[in-house]
N, C-alpha and C positions, 0 to 999 in steps of 0.2 A: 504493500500500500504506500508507504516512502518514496520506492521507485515513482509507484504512478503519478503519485503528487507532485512528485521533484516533475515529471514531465508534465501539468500545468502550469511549476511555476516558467519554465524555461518559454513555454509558450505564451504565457501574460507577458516575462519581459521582452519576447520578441515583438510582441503588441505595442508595448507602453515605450522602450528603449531602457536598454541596461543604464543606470545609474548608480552613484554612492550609496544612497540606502538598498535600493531594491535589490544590491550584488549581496549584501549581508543575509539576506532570507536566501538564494542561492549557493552563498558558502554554508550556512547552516547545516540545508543539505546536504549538501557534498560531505561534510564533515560526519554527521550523523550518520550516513548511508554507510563511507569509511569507516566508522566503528563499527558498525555494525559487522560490517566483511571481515574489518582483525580479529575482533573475540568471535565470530565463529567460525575463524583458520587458527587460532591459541585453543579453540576447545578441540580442535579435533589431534593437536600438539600434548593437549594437558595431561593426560594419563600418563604417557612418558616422561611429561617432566615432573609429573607427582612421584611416578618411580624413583624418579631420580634421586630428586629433594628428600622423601623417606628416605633413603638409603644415608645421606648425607645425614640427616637430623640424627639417626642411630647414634652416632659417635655421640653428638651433647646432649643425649638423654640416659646416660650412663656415667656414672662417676667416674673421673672426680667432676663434670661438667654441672651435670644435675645440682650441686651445692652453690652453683653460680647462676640460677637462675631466675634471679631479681628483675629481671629487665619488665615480669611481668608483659609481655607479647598479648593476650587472650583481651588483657582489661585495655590496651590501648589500642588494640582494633576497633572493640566495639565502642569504646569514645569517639574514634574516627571517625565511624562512617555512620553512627549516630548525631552525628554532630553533625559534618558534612551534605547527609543527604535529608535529616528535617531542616536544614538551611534551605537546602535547595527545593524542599516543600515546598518552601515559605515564600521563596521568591518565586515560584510556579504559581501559588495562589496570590501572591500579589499583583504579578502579572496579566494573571487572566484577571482580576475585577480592574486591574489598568484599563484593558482593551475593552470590558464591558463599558465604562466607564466615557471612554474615548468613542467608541458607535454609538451610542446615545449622544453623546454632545455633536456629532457629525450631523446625528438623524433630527434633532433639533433645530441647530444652526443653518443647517443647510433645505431643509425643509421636507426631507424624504419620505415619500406616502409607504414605507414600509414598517411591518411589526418591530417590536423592541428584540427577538428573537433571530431575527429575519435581518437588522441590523448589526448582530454577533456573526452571522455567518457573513455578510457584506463587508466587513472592517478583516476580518479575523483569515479570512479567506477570497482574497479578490481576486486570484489566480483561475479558483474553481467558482466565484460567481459568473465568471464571464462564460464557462461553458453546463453548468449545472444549476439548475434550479433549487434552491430552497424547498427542504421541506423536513419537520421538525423532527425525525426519526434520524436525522443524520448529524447532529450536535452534541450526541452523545459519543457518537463511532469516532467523529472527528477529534472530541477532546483525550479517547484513548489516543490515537495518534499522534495528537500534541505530546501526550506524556512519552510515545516512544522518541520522539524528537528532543524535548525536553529533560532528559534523567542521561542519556549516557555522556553526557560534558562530565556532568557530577561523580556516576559514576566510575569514570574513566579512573577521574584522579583519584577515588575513594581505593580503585583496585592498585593504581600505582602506588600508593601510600602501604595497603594492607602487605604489598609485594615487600616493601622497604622496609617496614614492621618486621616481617618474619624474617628477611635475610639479618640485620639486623643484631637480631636477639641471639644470633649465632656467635655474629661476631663481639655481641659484649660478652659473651659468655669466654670465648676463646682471649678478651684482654683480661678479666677477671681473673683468669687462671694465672696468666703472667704477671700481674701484679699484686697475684700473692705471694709470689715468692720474688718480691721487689728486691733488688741489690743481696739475692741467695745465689751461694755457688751450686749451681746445677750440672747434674750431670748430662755427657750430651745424649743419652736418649730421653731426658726430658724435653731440650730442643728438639729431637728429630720429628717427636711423635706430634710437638706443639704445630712444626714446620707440615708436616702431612696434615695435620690438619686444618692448618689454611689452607693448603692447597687444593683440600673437599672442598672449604665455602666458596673458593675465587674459582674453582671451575662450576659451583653453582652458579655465582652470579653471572660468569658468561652464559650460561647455557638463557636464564633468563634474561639476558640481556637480549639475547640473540632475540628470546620470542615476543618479546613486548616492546622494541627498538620502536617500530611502526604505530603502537600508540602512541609511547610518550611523544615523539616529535609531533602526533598529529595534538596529541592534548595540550601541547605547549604551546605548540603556531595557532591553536585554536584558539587558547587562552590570552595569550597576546593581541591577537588580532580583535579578538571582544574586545578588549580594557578599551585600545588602542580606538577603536570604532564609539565605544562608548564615552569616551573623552571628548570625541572631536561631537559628537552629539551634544556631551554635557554644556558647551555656549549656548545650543539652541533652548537648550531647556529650561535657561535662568530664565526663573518668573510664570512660569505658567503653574498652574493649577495643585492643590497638595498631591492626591491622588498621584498623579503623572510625577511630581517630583520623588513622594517615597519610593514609588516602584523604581524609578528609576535607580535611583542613588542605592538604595540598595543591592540590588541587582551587580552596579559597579563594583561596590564594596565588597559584595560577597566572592564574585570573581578575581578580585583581589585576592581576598583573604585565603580563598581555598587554594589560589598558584601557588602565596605566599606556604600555604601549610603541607602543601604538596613537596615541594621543595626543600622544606627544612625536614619535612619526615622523610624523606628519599636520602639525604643527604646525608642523615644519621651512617648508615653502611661506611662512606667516606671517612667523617668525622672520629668512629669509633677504630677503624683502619692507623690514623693520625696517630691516636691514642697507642696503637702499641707498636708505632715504630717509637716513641718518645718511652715507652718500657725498656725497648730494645737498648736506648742509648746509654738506660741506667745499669747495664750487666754490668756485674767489675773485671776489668781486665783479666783478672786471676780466674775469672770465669768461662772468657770468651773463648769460644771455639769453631774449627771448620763448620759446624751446625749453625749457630748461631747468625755468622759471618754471611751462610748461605742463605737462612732466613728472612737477615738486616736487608740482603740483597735483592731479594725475590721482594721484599715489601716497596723498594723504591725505585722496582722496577717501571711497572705502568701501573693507569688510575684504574683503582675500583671501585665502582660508583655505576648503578643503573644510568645510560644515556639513550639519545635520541637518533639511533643509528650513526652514532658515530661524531655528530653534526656539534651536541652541545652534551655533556654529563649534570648530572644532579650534585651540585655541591653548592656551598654556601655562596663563593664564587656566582652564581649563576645570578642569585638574585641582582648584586650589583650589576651585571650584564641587562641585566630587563631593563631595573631601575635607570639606566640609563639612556636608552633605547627608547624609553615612555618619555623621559626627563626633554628630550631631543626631539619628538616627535610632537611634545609642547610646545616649543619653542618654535617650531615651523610650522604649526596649524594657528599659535598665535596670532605671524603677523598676519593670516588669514583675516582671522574676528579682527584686528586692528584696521585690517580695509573692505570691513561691512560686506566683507563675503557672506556673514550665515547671519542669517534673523531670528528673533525668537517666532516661536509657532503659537498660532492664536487662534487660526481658523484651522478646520476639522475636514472640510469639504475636498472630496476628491471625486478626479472623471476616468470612469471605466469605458 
């Protein structure tokens, strides 16, 4: 049904002409349709790499790993994607009473002899009024649809998170052990066995990296290109109406905040990687050995950290990367509004 919709809208904008806004209900899309095809080529991948991942998790559920396993994983998933996805309720039902909202003051303003109903599907759907007629059996079909359109943005980043969560808890587990025997002379099959068993989680994290490459980059270009779109919006929208401003700004924020949370929880893997080469530096001399040496080596070797095929990694790093990239694209849409490029929006009335 996605499909078929996507191919009204490409037809309304061959009608009306592709512009700034109407290309964003077209990447939507695109985008949506895209997740859709990677998690159902990662599910038909997943059994294998459930094998896998069990097989690897065996080693830190067995002592001495098991006495290290604080990180607590179980309670801060379900924070996550609790948090994450009745946010993103939230801004789903805010949206939709936006749009009620906005077809009523259309069908007012503008003087349209149609139902209050009838103007939901006229505002909400202008792609499929111009070839499908209203009729009130189809508002419910349609707002399922919305939901599938609407949930895998949120999603996405909820599974990339959950991903980062569990790889994660591996690797706190695996600095825990090394910094309890902080500045201890060890014998070297305690490196060896510590060294093999990084070398289980960083051949997990490739294997996952490999299969979810294709989301993150889409969830990340998706995500930027929202803020980034909803920015250059946000001039139009000083001053109109409450409704139209909470939904809005919210909506902003929230996509903010979930990149923003995306990112610091993906980034954790990295982060906690840092952590035990900075163990590594504290062995005493009198300790160090061929093991160890090969360990220190294999850690600063290359980055591990889930990425975007390649393109960009999830590390703290990354944010200032955006942050700047928004900060810049400020700064050039400005002098736009400085030379009364964009108006505020007052009137509702539109020609199909």
């Amino acid at each position: 049904m996605n499909i078929c919709e996507f191919g009204a809208v490409l037809n309304y904008v061959g009608q009306v002409a592709i512009n700034f806004h109407n290309s964003s209900t077209l990447s939507l899309y695109v985008v949506c349709l895209l997740e859709h095809f990677f998690f159902w080529r990662l599910a038909v991948q997943w059994p294998s790499i459930m094998r896998t991942w069990h097989s690897v998790e065996q080693l830190f559920l067995r002592v001495p790993y098991r006495f290290y396993g604080e990180y607590r994983m179980k309670r801060r998933i379900y924070i996550v994607c609790s948090v994450v996805m009745l946010s993103a309720l939230a801004e789903h039902c805010l949206l939709l009473t936006n749009s009620f909202h906005l077809s009523n003051m259309e069908r007012t303003q503008c003087k349209i002899n149609v139902t209050y109903l009838e103007s939901i599907y006229r505002w909400e759907r202008p792609h499929l009024y111009i070839i499908l007629p209203y009729h009130m059996w189809m508002l419910p079909f349609l707002e399922w649809i919305n939901e599938t359109i609407a949930y895998p943005r949120s999603f996405t980043d909820c599974f990339i998170m959950c991903i980062g969560i569990g790889l994660a808890a591996r690797f706190h587990q695996l600095y825990r052990r090394i910094a309890a025997v902080h500045r201890k002379v060890m014998p070297a099959v305690f490196w060896t066995e510590v060294r093999e068993h990084y070398l289980a989680l960083k051949r997990l994290v490739r294997l996952l990296d490999a299969a979810i490459a294709p989301l993150v980059l889409l969830a990340f270009g998706n995500n930027m290109s929202f803020i980034c779109f909803q920015l250059f919006n946000s001039f139009k929208n000083i001053g109109v109406d409450f409704m139209v401003m909470l939904a809005f700004w919210y909506s902003l924020v929230f996509a903010v905040m979930r990149t923003l949370l995306t990112i610091f929880v993906a980034s954790s893997i990295n982060d906690i990687e840092r952590k035990i080469v900075t163990a590594l530096r504290d062995v005493p001399s009198r300790a160090w050995s061929i093991e160890v040496q090969r360990f220190s080596e294999q850690l600063g070797h290359d980055m591990t950290a889930l990425s975007g095929s390649g393109f960009f990694y999830l590390t703290r790093s990354l944010v200032l990367a955006m942050g700047t990239t928004i900060i810049t694209y400020e700064l050039m849409i400005s002098d736009v509004i400085n030379q009364g490029g964009i108006r505020q929006k007052t009137q509702y009335c539109r020609e199909f």
